[in-house]
C-alpha positions as CSV (number, residue, x, y, z in Angstrom):
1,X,125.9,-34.4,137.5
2,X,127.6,-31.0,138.2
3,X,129.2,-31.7,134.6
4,X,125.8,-32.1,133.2
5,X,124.7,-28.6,135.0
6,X,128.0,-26.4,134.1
7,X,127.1,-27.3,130.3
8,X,123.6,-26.8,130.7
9,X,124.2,-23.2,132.2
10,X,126.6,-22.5,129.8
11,X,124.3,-23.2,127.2
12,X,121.2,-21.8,128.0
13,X,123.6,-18.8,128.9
14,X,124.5,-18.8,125.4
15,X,121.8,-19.3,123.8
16,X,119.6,-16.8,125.5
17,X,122.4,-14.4,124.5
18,X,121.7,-14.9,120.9
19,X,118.3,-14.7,121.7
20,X,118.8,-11.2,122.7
21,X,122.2,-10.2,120.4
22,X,118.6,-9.5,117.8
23,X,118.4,-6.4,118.9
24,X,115.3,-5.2,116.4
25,X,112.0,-5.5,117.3
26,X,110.4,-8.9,117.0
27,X,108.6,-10.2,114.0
28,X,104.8,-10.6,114.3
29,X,103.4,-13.8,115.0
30,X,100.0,-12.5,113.1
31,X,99.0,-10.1,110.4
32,X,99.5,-6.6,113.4
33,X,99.0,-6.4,117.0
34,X,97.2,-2.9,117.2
35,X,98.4,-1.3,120.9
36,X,96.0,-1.0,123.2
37,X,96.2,0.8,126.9
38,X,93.1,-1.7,128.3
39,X,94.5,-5.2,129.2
40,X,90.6,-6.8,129.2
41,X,91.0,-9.7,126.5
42,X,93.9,-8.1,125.6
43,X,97.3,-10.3,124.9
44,X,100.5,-9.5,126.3
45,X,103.6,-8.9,123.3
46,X,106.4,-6.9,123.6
47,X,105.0,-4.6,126.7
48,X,101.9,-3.5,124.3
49,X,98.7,-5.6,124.3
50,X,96.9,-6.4,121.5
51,X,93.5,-5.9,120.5
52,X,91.2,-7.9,118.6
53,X,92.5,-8.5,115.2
54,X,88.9,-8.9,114.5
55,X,88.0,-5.1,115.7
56,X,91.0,-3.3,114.2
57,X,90.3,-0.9,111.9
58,X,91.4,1.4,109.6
59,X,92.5,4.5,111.7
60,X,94.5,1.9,113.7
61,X,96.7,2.1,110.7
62,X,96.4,6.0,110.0
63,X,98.3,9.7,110.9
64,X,97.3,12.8,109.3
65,X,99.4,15.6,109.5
66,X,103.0,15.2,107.9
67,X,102.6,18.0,105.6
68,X,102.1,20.8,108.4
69,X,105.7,22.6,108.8
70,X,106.4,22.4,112.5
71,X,107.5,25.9,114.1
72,X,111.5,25.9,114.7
73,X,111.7,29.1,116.8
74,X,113.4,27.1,119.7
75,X,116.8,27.0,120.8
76,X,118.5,24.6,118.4
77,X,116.5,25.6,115.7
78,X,114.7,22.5,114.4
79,X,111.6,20.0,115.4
80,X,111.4,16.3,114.9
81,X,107.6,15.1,114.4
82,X,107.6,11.1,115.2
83,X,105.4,8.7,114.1
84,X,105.8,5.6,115.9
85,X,103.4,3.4,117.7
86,X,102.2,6.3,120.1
87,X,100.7,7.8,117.3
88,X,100.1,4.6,115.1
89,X,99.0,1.6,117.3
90,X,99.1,-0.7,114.6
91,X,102.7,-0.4,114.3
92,X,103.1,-2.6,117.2
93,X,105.6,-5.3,116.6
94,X,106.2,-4.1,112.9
95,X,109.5,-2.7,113.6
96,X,109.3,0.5,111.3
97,X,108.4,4.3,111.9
98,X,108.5,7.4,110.4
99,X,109.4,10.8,111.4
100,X,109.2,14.7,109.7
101,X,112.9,16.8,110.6
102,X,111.7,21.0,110.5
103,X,115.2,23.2,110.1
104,X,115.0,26.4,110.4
105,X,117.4,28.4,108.2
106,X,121.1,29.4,108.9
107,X,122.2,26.9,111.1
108,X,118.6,24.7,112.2
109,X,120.3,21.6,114.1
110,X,119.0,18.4,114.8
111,X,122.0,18.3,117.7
112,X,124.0,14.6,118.1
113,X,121.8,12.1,119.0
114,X,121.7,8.4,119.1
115,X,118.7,5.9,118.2
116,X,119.4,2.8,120.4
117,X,117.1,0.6,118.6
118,X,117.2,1.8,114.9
119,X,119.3,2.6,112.2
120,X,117.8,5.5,109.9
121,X,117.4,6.8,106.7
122,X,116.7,10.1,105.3
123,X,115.7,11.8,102.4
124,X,116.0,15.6,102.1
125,X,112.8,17.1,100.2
126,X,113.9,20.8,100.8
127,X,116.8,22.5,102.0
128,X,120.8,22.0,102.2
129,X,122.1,19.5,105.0
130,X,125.3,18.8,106.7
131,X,124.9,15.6,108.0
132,X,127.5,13.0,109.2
133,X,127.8,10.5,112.4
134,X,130.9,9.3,114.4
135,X,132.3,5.4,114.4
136,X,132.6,3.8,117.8
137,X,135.8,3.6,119.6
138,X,138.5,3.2,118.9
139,X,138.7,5.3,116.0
140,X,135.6,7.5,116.3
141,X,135.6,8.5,112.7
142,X,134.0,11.0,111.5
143,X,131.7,10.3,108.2
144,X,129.7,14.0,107.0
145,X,128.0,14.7,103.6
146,X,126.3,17.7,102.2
147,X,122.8,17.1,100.9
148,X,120.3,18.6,98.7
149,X,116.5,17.9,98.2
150,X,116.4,13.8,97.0
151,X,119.7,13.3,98.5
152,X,119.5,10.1,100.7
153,X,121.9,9.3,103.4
154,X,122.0,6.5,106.2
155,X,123.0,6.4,109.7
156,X,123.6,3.0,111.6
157,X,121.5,1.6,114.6
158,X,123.3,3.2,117.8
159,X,126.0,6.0,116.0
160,X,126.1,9.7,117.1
161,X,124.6,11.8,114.5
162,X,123.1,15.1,113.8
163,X,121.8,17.2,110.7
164,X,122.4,20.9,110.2
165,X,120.7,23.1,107.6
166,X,123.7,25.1,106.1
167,X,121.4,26.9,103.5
168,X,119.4,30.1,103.5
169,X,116.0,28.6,103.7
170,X,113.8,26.4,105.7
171,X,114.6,22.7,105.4
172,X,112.7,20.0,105.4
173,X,113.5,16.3,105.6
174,X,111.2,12.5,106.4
175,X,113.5,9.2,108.2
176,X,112.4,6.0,108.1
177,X,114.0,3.9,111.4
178,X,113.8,0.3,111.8
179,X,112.1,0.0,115.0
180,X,108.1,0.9,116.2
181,X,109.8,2.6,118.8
182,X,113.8,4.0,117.8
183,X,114.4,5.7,121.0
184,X,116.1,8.7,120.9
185,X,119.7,10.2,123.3
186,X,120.2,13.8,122.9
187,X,124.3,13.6,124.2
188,X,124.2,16.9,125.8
189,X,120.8,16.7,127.1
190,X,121.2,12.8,128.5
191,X,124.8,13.6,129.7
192,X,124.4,17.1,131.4
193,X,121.2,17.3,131.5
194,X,120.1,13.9,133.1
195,X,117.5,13.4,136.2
196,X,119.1,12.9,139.0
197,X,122.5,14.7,138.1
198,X,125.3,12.7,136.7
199,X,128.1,13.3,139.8
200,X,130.6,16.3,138.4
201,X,133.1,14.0,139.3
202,X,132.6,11.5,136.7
203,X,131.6,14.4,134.0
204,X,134.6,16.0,134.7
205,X,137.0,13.5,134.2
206,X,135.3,11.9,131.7
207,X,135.4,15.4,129.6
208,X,138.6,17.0,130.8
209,X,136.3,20.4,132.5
210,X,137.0,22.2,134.9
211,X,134.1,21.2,137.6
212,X,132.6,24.8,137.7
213,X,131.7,24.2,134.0
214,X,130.2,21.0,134.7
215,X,128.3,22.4,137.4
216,X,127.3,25.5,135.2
217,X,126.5,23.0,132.3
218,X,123.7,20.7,134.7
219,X,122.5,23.9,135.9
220,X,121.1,25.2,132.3
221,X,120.0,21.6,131.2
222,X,118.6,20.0,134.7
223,X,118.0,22.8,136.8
224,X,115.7,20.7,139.2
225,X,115.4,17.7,140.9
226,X,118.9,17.7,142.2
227,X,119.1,14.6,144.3
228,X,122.0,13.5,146.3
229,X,124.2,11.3,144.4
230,X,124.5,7.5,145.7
231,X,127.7,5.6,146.0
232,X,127.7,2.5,144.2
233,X,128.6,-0.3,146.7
234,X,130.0,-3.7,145.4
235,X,128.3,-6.7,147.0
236,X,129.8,-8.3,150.3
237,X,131.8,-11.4,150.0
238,X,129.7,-13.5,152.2
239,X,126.9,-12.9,149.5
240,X,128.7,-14.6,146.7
241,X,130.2,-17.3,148.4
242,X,126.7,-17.8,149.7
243,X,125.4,-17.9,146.0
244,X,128.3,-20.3,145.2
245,X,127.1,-22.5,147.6
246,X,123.7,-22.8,146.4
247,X,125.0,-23.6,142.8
248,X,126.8,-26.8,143.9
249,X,123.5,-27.8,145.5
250,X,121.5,-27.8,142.2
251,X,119.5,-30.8,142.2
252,X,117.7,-32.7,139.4
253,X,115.0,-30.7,139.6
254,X,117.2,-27.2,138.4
255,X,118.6,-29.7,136.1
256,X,115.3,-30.0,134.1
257,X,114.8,-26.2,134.7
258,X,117.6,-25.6,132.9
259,X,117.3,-27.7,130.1
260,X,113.7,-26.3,129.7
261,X,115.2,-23.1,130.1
262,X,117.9,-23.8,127.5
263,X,115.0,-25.1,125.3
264,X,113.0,-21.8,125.7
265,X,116.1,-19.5,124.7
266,X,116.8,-21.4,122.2
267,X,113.5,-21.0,120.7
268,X,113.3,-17.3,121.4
269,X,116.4,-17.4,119.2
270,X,115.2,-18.7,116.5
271,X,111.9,-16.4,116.5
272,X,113.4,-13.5,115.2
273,X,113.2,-13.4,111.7
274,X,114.0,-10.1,110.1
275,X,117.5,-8.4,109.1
276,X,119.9,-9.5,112.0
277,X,121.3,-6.4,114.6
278,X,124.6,-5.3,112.8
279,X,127.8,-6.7,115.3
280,X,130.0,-3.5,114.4
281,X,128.9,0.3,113.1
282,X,128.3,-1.1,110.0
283,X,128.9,-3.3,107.1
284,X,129.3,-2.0,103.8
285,X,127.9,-4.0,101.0
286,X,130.9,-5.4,98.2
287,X,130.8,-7.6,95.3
288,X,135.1,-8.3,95.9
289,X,135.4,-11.2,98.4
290,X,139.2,-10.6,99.0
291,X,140.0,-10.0,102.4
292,X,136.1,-9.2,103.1
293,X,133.7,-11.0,106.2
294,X,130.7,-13.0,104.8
295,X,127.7,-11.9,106.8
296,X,124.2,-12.7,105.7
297,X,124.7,-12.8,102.4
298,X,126.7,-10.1,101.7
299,X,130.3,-9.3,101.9
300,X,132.0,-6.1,103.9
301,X,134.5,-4.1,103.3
302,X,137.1,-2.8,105.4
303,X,135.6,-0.6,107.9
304,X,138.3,1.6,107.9
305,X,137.5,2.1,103.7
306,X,134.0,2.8,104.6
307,X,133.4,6.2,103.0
308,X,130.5,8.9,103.2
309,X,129.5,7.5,99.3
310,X,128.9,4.4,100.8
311,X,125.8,5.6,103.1
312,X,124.5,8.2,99.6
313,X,122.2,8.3,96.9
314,X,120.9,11.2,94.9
315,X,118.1,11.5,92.9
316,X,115.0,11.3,94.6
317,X,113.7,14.7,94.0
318,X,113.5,13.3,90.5
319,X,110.0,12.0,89.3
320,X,109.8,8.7,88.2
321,X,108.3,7.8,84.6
322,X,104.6,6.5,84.9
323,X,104.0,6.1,81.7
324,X,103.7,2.3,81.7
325,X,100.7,0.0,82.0
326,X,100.4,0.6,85.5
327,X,100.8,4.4,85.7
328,X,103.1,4.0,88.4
329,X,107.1,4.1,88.7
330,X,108.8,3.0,92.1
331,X,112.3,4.4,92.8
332,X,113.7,2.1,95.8
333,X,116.7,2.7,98.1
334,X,117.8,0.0,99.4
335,X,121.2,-2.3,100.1
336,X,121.9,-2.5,96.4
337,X,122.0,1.4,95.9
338,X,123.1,2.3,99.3
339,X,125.8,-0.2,100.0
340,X,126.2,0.8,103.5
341,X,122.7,-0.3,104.6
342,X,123.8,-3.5,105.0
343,X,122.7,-5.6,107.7
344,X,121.3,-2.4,109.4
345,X,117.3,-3.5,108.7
346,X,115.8,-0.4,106.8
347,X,115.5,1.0,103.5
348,X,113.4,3.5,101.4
349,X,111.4,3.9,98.2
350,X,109.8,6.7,96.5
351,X,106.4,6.1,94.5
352,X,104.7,7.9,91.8
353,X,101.3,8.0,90.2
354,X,100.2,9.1,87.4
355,X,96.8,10.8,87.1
356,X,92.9,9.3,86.6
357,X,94.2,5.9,88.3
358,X,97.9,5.7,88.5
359,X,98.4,2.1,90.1
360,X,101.0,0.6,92.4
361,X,99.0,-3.0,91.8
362,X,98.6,-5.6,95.2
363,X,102.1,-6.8,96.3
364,X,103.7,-8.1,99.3
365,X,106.7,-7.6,100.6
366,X,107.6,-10.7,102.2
367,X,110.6,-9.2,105.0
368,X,109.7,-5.6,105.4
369,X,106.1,-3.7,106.8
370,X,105.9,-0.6,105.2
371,X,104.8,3.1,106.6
372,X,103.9,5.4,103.5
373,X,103.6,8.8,103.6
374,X,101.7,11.0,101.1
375,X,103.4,14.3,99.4
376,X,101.2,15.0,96.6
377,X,98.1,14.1,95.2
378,X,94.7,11.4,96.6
379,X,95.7,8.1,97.1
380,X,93.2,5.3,98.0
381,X,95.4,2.6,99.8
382,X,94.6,-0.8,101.6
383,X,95.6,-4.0,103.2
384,X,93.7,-7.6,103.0
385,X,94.4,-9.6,106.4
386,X,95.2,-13.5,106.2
387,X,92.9,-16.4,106.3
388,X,90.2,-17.3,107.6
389,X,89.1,-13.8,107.4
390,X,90.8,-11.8,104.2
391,X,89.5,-8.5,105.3
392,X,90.3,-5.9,103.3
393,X,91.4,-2.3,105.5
394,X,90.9,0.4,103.2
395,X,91.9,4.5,104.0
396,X,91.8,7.6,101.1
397,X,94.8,9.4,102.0
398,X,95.5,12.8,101.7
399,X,99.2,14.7,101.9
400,X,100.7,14.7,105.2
401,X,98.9,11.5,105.5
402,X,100.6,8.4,107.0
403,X,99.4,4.9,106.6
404,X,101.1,1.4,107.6
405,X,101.3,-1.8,105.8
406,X,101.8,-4.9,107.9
407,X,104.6,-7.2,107.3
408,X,103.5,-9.9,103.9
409,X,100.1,-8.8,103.5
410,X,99.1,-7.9,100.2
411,X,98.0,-4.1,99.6
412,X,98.0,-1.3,96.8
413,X,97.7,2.1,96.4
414,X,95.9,4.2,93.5
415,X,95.9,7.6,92.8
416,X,92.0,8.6,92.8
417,X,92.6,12.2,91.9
418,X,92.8,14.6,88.5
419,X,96.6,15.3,89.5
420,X,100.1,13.2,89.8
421,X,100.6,11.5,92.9
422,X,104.0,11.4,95.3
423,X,104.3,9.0,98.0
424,X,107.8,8.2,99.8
425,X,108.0,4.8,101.8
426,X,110.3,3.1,104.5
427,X,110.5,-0.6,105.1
428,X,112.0,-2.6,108.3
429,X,114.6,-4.4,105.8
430,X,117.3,-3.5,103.9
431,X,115.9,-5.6,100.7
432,X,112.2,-5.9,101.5
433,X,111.7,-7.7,98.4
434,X,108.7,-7.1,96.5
435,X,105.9,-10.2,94.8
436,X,103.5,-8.3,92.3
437,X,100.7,-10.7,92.6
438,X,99.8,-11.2,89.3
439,X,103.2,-11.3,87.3
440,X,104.2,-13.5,90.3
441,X,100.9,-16.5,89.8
442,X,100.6,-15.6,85.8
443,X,103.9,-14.4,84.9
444,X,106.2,-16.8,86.6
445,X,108.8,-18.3,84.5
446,X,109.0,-21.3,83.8
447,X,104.6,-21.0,84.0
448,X,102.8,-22.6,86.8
449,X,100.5,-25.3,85.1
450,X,97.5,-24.3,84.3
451,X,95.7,-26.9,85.6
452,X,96.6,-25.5,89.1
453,X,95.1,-21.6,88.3
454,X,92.6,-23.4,86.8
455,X,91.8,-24.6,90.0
456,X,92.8,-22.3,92.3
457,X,91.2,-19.0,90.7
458,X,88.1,-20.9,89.6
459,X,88.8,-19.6,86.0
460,X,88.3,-21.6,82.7
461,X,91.8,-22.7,81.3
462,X,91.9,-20.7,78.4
463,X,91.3,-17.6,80.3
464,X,94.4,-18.9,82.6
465,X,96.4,-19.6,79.4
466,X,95.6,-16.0,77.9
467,X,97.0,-14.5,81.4
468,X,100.0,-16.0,81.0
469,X,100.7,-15.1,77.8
470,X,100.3,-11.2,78.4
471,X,103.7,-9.2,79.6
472,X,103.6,-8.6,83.1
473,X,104.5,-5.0,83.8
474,X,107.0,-4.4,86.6
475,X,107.1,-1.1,87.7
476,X,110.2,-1.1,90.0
């Protein structure tokens, strides 16, 4: 029996390990969960609770404001406007957000920060940037670039980073991170600045100061709330061999909790659908599987080869061509143009519209929710939710205006308006993957039969049969 119970600890242990080594935020287990603070007929996920699906509407799904420059007269000389799922409740538990980075010129720093639960990617629209982050130890590398307006650049879940407007001008850049909620570390702020006080002690020895700089450090960045430090005491030895003793005595009954427990984590392992947590800084897409590690479908290179081209792209200040059946072009940035966004769960697309009804048609994307932002131009967007109900969610956007798309739904956007139309877009997956609904059903190849649309769209079979012989426009 204690053999049965060692190997059933063991592997609930393990299991419930890989049920949390998916660091991201869960998939949905319905069309959204819209946050709500009042826990009447609400249901518990992920420490929001859920509304209605049947009462959500379209402001649950809405921001306005992204094209207000945010003032930068503060001591580090820039201002990071978030959109996450305090501002958006229907981003709960679509793992994406969005966020607007003011610079001010000469030297406006977004100062080295971390994102615990997100990688990032950004995309200058005005300015020059120095950006770069650090590798984890042992090497700590350094890995900077200097970008210009449609420049793109990555930085992995978890890695020191920082931007840095080098030009003469205000700057302006939008990041797209892989989590509702990201998180953010300032290092000098969380270090020195913490609430209670780190102990000097540890500061200074962990950073080589002298203590009186320490000291002078906490006092700029904490000056209050000084509380007495505690010492961390280690537990007696009676306690464990008292817990040892109560393991030997496990009786049947922990046996069946445990293999229910094991059962349970092993389920929550399993639930976690999207683009795995990255298990080192990154993993650098290659096509050469000499001396490269297979994970999820792609091959990595040598850390140690990784290079700042790998986490680039250039080019999307530059407006797509909408002149197409669709008048629409997407430009996407994802794992195939940005090698280095491997495994890390987010990517980026730009969109544009052409005037008088410039169309992105209904799509899914079957691994990613998306959270558009408007630049230019009137955009008329919307969402239908899943059976029973299909309800279609509908918003006009204006620019500076946010809107989400939940994971797999199918939604479109058209340009309403006399003008072009820009629109840049983050997605929770590094290939979000992308079914144009009616190239998909009519422009399949080899055809579906058309006895099946026949059926299924209620439409006589020559009208079928004419569908599928038109060209299906992709605009990506």
């Amino acid at each position: 029996m204690k053999g049965v119970e060692l190997f059933l600890v063991a592997s609930a242990f393990l299991a419930f390990a890989w049920s949390l080594a998916s660091a991201s935020d869960p998939d949905p287990l319905q069309d959204f969960c819209v946050a709500i603070n009042d826990t009447k007929d609400g249901v518990f996920v992920n420490g929001k609770f859920c509304q209605d699906p049947k009462l959500a509407k379209a402001e649950d799904f809405f921001y306005s404001g992204l094209n207000i420059p945010r003032n930068t007269s503060n001591p580090v000389g820039s201002t990071v406007t978030q959109v996450n799922v305090a501002q958006i409740l229907g981003l709960n538990t679509l793992g994406i957000s969005l966020a607007r980075i003011d610079y001010a010129p000469y030297g406006g720093l977004n100062p080295p920060h971390t994102h615990p639960r997100a990688s990032e990617i950004l995309v200058v629209l005005e300015g020059t940037l120095y950006v770069g982050f650090v590798t984890s130890n042992p090497e700590n590398r350094l890995i900077t670039k200097v970008l210009y307006p449609g420049d793109v650049f990555v930085f992995p879940v978890g890695l020191i980073h920082f931007q840095l407007n080098i030009g003469k001008t205000n700057a302006v850049a939008f990041a797209g991170l892989s989590s509702q909620n990201p998180g953010v570390i300032t290092i000098a702020k969380a270090v020195f600045g913490s609430n209670p006080p780190i102990n000097p002690d540890v500061l200074t020895k962990a950073f080589q100061l002298d203590k009186n700089i320490v000291t002078s450090l906490q006092s700029r960045l904490q000056p209050i709330n000084r509380h007495a430090f505690k010492r961390f005491t280690h537990p007696k030895q009676e306690n464990l061999e008292d817990l040892n003793l109560v393991t030997c005595q496990a009786t049947m009954k922990g046996v069946y909790f445990l293999a229910s427990f094991l059962f349970l984590a092993l389920a929550s392992s399993f639930a976690s659908a999207s683009d795995p947590s990255p298990l080192q800084d990154f993993c650098v897409a290659l096509n050469d599987t000499k001396n490269a590690v297979f994970v999820n479908g792609k091959f990595c290179k040598d850390p140690m080869l990784a290079k700042a081209e790998d986490f680039f792209f250039s080019g999307l200040n530059v407006p797509g061509n909408t002149s197409n059946q669709l008048g629409s072009k997407v430009t996407p940035v994802n794992v195939e143009q940005i090698p280095g966004l491997n495994t890390l769960g987010v990517s980026l697309a730009r969109v544009d519209f052409a005037p008088y009804g410039g169309l992105n048609p209904p799509h899914t994307h079957p691994r990613a929710t998306e959270i558009l932002v408007v630049l230019e131009g009137t955009l008329y967007v919307g969402f239908v939710t899943s059976n029973p109900d299909n309800r279609l969610i509908t918003k006009v956007l204006y620019p500076g205006d946010v809107f989400v798309f939940p994971v797999g739904l199918i939604h479109f956007q058209l340009n309403i308006g006399k003008t072009n139309a820009v629109a840049f877009a983050a997605f929770g997956s590094q290939n979000p993957g992308v079914i144009t609904i009616a190239k998909a059903v009519f422009g399949s190849n080899p055809p579906i039969n058309p006895d099946v649309l026949t059926k299924a769209f209620q439409l006589d079979k020559n009208v079928v049969k004419y569908l599928q012989s038109q060209f299906w426009w992709d605009n990506n």
